[in-house]
C-alpha positions in Angstrom: -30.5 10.3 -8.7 -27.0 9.8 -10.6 -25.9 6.9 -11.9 -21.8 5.6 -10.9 -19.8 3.5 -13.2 -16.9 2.1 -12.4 -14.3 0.5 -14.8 -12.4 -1.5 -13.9 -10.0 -4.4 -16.0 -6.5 -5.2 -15.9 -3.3 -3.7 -18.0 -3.8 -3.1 -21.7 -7.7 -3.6 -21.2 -9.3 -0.8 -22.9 -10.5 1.4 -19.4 -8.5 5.0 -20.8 -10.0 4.5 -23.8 -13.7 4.0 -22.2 -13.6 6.5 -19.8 -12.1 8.8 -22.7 -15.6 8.0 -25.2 -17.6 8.8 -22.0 -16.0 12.5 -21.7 -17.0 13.3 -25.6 -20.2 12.4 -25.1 -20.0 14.5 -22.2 -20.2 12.5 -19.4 -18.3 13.5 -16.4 -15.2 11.0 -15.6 -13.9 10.9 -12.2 -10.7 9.8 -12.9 -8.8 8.3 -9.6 -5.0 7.6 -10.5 -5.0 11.8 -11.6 -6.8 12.6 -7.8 -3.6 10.4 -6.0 
């Protein structure tokens, strides 16, 4: 079973730069504002 993460925080807060350490340790990001 997978675990889902979702970040979330307003402007400025740090989520790019989360969901970017996640890919280099090779976690797959979903990321939704590129999908829209």
């Amino acid at each position: 079973m997978a675990l889902k993460i979702g970040i979330t925080g307003g402007i400025g807060s740090g989520k790019s730069v989360v969901s970017h350490l996640f890919e280099l340790m090779g976690v797959p990001v979903y990321i939704s504002d590129k999908e829209s």
